[in-house]
mmCIF file of the C-alpha atoms, coordinates in Angstrom:
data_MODEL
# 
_entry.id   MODEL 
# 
loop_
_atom_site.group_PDB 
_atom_site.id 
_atom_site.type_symbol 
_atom_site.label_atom_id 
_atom_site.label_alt_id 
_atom_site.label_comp_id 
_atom_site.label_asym_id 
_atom_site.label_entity_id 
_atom_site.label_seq_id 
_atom_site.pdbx_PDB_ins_code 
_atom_site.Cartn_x 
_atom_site.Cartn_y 
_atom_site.Cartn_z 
_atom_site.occupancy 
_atom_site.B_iso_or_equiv 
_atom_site.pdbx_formal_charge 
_atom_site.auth_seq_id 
_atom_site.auth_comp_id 
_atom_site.auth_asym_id 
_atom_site.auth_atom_id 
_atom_site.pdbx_PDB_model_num 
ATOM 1   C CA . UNK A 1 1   ? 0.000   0.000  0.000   1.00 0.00 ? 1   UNK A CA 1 
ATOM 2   C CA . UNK A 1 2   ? 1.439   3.235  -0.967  1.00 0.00 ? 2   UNK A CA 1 
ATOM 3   C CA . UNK A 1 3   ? 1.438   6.200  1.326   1.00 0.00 ? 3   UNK A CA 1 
ATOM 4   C CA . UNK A 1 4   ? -0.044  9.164  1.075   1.00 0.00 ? 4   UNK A CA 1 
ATOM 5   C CA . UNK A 1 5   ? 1.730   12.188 0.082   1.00 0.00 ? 5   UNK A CA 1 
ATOM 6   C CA . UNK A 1 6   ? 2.340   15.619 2.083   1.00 0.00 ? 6   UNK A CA 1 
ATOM 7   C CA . UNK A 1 7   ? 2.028   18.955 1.806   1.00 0.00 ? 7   UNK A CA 1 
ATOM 8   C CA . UNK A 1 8   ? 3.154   21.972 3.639   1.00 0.00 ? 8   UNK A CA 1 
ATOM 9   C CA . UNK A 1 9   ? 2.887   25.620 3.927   1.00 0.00 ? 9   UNK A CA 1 
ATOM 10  C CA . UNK A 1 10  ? 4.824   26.169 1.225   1.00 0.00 ? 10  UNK A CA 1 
ATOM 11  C CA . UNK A 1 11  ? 2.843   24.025 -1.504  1.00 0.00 ? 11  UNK A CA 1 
ATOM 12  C CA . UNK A 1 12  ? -0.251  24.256 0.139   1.00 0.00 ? 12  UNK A CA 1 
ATOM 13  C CA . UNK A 1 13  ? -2.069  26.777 -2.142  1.00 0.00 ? 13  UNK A CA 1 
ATOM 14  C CA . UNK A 1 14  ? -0.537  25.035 -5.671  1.00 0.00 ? 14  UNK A CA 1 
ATOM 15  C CA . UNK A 1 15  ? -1.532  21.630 -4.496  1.00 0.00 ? 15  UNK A CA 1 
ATOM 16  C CA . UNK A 1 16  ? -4.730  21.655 -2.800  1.00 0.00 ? 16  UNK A CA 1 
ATOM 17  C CA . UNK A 1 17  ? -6.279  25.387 -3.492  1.00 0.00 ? 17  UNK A CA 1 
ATOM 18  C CA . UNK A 1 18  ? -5.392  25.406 -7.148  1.00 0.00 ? 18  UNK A CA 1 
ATOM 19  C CA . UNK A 1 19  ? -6.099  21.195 -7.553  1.00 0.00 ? 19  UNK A CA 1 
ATOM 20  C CA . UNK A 1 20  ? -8.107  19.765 -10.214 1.00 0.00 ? 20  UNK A CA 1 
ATOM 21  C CA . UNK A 1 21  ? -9.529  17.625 -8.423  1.00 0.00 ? 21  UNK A CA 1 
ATOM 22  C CA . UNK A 1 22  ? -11.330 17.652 -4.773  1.00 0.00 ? 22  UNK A CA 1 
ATOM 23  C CA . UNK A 1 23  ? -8.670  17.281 -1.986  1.00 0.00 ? 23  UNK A CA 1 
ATOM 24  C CA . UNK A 1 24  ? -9.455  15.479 1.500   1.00 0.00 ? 24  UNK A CA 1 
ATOM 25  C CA . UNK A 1 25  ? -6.318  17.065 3.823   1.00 0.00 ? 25  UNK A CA 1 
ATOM 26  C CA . UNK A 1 26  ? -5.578  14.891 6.788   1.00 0.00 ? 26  UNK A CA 1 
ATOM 27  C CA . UNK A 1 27  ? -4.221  17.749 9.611   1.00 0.00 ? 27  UNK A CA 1 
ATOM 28  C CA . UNK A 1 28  ? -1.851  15.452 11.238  1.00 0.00 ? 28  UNK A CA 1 
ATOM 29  C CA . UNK A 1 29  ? 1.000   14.723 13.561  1.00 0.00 ? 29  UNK A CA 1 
ATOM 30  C CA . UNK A 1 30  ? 3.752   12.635 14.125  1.00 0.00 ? 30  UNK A CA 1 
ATOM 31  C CA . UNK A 1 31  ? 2.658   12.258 17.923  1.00 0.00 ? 31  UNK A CA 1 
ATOM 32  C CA . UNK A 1 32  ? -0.991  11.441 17.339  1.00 0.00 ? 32  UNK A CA 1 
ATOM 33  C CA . UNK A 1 33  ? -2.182  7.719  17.778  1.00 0.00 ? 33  UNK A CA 1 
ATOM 34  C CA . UNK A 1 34  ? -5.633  8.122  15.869  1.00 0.00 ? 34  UNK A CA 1 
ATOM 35  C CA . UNK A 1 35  ? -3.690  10.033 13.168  1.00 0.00 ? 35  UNK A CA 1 
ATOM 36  C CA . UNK A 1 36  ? -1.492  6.879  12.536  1.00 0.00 ? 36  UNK A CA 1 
ATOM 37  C CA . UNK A 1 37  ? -4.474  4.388  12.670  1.00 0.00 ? 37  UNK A CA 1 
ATOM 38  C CA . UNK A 1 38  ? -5.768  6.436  9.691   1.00 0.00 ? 38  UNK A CA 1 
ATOM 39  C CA . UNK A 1 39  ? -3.167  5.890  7.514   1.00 0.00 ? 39  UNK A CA 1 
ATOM 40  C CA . UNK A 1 40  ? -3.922  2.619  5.764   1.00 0.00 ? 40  UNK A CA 1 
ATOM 41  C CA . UNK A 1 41  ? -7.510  4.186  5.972   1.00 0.00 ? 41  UNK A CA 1 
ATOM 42  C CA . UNK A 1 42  ? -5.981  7.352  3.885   1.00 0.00 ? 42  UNK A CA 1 
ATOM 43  C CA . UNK A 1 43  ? -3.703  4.869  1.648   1.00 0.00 ? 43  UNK A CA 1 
ATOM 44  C CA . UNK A 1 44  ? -6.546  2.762  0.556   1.00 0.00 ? 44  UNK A CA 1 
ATOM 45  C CA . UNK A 1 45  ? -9.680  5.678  -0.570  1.00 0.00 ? 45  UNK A CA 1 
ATOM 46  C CA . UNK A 1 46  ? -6.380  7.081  -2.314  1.00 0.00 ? 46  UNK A CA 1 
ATOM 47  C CA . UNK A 1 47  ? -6.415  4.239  -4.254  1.00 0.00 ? 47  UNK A CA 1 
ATOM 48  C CA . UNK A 1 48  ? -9.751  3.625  -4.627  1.00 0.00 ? 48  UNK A CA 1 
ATOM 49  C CA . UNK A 1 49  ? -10.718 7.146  -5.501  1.00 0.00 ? 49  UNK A CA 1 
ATOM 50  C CA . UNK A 1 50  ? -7.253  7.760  -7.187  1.00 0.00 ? 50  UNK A CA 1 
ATOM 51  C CA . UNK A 1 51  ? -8.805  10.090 -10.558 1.00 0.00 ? 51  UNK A CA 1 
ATOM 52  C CA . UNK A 1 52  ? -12.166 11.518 -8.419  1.00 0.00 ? 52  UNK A CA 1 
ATOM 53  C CA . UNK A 1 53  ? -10.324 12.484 -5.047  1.00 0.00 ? 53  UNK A CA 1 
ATOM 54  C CA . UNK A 1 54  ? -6.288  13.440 -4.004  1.00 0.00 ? 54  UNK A CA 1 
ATOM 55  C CA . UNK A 1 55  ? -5.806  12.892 -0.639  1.00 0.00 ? 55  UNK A CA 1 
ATOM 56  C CA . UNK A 1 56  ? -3.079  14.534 1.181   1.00 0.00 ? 56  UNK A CA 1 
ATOM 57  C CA . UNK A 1 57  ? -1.671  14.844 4.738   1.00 0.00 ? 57  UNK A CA 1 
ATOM 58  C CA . UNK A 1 58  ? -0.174  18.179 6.159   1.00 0.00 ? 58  UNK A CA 1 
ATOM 59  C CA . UNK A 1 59  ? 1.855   17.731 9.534   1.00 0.00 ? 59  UNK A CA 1 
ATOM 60  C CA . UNK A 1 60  ? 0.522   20.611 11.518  1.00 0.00 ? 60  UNK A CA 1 
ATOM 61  C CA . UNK A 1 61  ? 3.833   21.040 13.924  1.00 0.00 ? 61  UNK A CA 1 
ATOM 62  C CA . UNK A 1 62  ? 5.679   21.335 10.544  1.00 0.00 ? 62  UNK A CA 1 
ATOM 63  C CA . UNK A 1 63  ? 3.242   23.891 9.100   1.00 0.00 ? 63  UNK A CA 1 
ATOM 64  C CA . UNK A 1 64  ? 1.342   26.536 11.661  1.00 0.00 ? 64  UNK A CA 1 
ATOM 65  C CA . UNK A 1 65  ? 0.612   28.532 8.870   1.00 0.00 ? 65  UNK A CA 1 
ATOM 66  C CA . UNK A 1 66  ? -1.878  26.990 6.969   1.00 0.00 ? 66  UNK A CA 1 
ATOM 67  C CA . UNK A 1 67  ? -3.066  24.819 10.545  1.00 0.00 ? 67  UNK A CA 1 
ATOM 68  C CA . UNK A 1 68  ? -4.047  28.115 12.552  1.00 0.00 ? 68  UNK A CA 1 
ATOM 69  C CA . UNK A 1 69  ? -5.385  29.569 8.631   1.00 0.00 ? 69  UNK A CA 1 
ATOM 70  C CA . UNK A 1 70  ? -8.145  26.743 8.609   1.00 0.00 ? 70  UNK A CA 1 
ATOM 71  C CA . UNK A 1 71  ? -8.165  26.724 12.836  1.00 0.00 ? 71  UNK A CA 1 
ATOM 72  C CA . UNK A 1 72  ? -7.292  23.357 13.241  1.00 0.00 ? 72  UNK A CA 1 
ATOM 73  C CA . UNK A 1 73  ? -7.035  22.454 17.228  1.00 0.00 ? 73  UNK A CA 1 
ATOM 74  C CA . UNK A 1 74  ? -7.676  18.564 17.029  1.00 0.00 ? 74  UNK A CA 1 
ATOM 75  C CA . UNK A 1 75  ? -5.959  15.400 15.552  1.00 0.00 ? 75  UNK A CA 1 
ATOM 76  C CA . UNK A 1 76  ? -6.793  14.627 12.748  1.00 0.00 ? 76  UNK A CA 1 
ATOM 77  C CA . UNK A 1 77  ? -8.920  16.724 11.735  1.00 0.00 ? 77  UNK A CA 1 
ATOM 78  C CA . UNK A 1 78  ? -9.829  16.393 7.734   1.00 0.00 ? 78  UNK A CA 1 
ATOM 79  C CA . UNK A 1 79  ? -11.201 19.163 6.116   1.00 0.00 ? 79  UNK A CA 1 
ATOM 80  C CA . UNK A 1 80  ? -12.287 18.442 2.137   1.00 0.00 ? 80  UNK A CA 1 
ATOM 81  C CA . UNK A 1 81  ? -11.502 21.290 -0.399  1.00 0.00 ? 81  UNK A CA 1 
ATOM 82  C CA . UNK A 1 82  ? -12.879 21.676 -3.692  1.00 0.00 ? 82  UNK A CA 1 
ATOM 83  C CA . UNK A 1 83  ? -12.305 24.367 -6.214  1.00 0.00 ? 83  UNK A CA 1 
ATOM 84  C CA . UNK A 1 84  ? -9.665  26.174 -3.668  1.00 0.00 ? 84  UNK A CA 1 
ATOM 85  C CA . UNK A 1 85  ? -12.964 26.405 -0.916  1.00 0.00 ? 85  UNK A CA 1 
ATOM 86  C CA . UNK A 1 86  ? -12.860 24.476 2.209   1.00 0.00 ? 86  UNK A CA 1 
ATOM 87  C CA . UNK A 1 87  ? -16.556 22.173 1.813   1.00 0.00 ? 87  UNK A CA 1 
ATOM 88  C CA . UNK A 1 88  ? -16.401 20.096 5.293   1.00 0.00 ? 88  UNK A CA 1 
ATOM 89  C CA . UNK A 1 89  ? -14.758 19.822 8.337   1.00 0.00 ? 89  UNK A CA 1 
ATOM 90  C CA . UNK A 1 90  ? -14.516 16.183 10.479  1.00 0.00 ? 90  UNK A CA 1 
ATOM 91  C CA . UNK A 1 91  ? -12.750 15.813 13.610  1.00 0.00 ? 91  UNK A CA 1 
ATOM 92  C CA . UNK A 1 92  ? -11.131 12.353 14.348  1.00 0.00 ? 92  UNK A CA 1 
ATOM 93  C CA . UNK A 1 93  ? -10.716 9.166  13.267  1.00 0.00 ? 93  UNK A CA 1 
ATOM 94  C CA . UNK A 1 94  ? -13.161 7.092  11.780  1.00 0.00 ? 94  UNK A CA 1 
ATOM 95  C CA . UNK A 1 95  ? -13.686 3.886  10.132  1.00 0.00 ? 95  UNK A CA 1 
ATOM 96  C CA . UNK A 1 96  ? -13.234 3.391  6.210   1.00 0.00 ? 96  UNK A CA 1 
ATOM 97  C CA . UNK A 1 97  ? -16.929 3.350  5.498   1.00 0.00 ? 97  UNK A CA 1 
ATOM 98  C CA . UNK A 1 98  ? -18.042 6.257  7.454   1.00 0.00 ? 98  UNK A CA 1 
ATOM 99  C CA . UNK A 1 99  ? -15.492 8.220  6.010   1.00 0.00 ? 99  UNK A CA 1 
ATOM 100 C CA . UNK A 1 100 ? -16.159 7.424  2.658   1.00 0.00 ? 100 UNK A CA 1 
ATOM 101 C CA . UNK A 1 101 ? -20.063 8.444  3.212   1.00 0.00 ? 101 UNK A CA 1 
ATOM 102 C CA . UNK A 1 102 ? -19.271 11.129 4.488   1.00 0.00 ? 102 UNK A CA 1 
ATOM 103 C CA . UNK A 1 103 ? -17.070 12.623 1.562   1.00 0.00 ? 103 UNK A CA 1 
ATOM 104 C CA . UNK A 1 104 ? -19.648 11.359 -1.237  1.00 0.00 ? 104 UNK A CA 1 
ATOM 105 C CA . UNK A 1 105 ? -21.799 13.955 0.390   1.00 0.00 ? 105 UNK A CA 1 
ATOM 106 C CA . UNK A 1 106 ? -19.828 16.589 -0.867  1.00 0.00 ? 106 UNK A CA 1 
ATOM 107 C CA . UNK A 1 107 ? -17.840 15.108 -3.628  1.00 0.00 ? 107 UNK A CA 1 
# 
């Protein structure tokens, strides 16, 4: 299973506000337990939806910038962005199946 890729302060705006496609960002870190049970969660609707949805994780000790912008205080918290706007907010982890009904609501 591949991983899923990040993004930072620095690319946030080229590759999620200015993507193609819908983006689901995982705000994540390193120290988080739920965070890392998501991540063959993340990996797998990657591939699954790999063409309809990108999926990205940001690391928000790494980037305060864009975590404080979008006023992120939980882990993970997934916010879904399409056409450069911010479309829903979650807050924690979640099984494969919820999140994936959740996200065809606004995909």
């Amino acid at each position: 299973m591949r991983g899923v890729p990040e993004v930072s302060d620095a690319d946030f705006a080229t590759e999620v506000i200015g993507s193609g496609l819908p983006v689901l960002v995982e705000f994540t870190a390193d120290w988080c337990p739920p965070c890392r049970q998501m991540a063959p969660v993340l990996s797998a609707l990657a591939a699954r939806e790999e063409g309809r949805l990108k999926v990205v994780q940001l690391n928000v000790d790494a980037n305060p910038d864009t975590t404080h912008a979008y006023k992120v205080l939980s882990m993970p918290t997934f916010i879904v962005f399409r056409d450069g706007e911010p479309l829903r907010s979650m807050v924690g982890a979640r099984p494969g199946r919820r999140l994936l009904a959740e996200l065809e609501e606004v995909l």
